[in-house]
C-alpha positions, 0 to 999 in steps of 0.5 A: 515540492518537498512534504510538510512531514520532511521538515520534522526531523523527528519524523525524517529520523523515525525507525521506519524511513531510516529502515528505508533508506538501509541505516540503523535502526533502534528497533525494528519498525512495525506496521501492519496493512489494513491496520486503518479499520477492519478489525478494530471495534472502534472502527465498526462503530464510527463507519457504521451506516456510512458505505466505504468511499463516503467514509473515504471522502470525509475527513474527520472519519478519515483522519480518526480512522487513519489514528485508531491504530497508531493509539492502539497498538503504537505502531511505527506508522499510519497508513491513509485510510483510503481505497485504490479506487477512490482516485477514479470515484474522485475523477467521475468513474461510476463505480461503488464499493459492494458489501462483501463483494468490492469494486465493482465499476458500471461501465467497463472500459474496452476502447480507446474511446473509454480510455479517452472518456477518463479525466486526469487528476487533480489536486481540486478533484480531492480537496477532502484528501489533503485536508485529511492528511494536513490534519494527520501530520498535525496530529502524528507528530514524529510518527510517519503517514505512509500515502498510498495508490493502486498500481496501474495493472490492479487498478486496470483490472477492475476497469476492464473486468468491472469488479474483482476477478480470479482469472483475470481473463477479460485484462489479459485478453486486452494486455495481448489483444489490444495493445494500443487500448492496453497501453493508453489505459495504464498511461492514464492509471499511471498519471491518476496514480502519481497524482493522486500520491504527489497529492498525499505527500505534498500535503505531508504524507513521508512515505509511500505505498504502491499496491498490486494486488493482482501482479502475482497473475502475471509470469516474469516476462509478461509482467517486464512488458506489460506491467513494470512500464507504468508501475515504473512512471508511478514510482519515478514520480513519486521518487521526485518527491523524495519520499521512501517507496514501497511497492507491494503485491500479493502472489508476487514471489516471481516477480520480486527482483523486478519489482525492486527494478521497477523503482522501490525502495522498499520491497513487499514481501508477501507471507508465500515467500520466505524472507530470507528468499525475498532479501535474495530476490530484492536486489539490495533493497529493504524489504518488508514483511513478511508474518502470515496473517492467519497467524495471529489466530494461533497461540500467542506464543506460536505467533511470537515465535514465527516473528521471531524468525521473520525479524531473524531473517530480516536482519540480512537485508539492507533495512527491514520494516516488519508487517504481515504479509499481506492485510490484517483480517477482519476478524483479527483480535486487536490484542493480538496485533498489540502483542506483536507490535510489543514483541517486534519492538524488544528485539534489538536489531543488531548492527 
């Protein structure tokens, strides 16, 4: 089913999926992740009291939380205000998201049994989340909602470690020790995952993010055989829905050839890797990024500087959407967001 958003042509003609699909652009698209809360003030003040996946489930947060940025800053896109683990919270997962310290899942999973226990998704799992996103598509008008999902190897981390991990010991004990249990875990993440982004973008959504925090913990050869399979059935599967795919993780400067490989349209480059090397390594595709985050707590004028060279470089590749390499940092100044946004967008692309 094609989006509500694709029957917009302002919305198909928008800086940012032009940039997607490699054509000209009048200026450079400009948005930032984690631009839908942390740092924004008006955002503390409509979540206080209410715990992140609550805020997650209720449309009128979601829905002014999702806009607070596009108000503020005129970016060239939304971003769904969500968590990659709501889709598990949303199928009967135990999990909660802790203050300070985030996801953190009650029973981990270990067996093929555990697996078994995880129901698919579907759309009557997340009625909240299409409303939310009808409701946003009314309200963006020309503007895009990106939709997004975890991919399965970041979301199977938090399964099997039971909440954030550095090491990442307990997965790769399952990706080499069990493969049988490894495999049926990212099938099902996989399947949660495309359905969770069909949800988003046949409610509107005109393009889409895939998230891999944690794939830059794996080397190029392990991430082939163990990872890119089911990050591959996601994108397939969103690509059928004719919308843009972005695919993005973090430490993943190894990996972004295969990335692309995997079915993105649009690689995340994070601020590790140079743009220039990142356009190299993304076989053809556009590439977004890349600014480093701690950047906007220098001086303005350093920061506009390095973004200058980012979009300098960005004019290599097929399309370029400018972000920062990785989510903006809760203690952000907002106005430093707005500076950057205004800079990106007066310097003219050249054909």
């Amino acid at each position: 089913m094609p989006s509500a958003s694709s029957t917009d042509p302002r919305v198909r003609d928008s800086a940012l999926l032009r940039a997607a699909r490699g054509e000209s652009v009048p200026h450079v698209p400009v948005w930032f992740m984690r631009q839908a809360g942390r740092s924004l003030p008006e955002y503390r003040r409509v979540r206080e009291g209410v715990p992140m996946l609550e805020s997650c489930m209720r449309p009128e947060l979601v829905v002014e939380i999702t806009l607070q940025p596009v108000r503020r800053y005129g970016v060239d896109a939304a971003i769904f205000f969500s968590d990659i683990v709501l889709p598990l919270k949303a199928v009967g997962v135990d999990l909660d998201i802790k203050p300070g310290v985030g996801p953190v899942v009650a029973d981990p999973v270990r067996t093929l049994e555990d697996v078994a226990a995880i129901p698919d998704l579907e759309p009557g799992h997340v009625p909240y989340v299409t409303e939310s996103v009808r409701t946003l598509v009314a309200e963006l008008g020309a503007t895009p909602l990106i939709g997004f999902a975890g991919a399965p190897f970041t979301v199977a981390s938090y399964l099997v470690e039971g909440g954030p991990s550095k090491e990442h010991a307990r997965t790769k004990a399952m990706m080499y020790g069990a493969p049988d249990v490894w495999d049926a875990l990212l099938r099902k993440i996989a399947s949660i995952s495309a359905a969770y982004l069909a949800v988003q973008v046949e409610a509107g959504a005109s393009a889409v993010q895939l998230f891999d925090s944690w794939a830059g913990a794996v080397s190029p050869e392990d991430y082939r055989r163990f990872v890119m399979p089911y990050s591959s059935a996601v994108l397939d599967a969103a690509g059928a829905l004719g919308v843009p795919r972005i695919h993005f993780g973090v430490g993943t400067g190894e990996l972004l050839g295969l990335m692309a490989e995997a079915g993105a349209d649009v690689v995340g480059v994070d601020w590790r890797v140079p743009l220039s090397d990142g356009i190299a390594r993304g076989r053809g595709r556009a590439v977004q990024g890349n600014l480093d985050p701690s950047l906007v707590f220098a001086p303005t004028d350093v920061m506009l500087a390095r973004a200058t060279e980012v979009v300098e470089a960005g004019r290599a590749a097929t399309g370029h959407v400018f972000n920062l390499g990785h989510g903006v940092l809760p203690s952000t100044d907002p106005d430093q967001l707005a500076r950057l946004t205004d800079h990106v967008h007066g310097l003219q692309r050249r054909a």
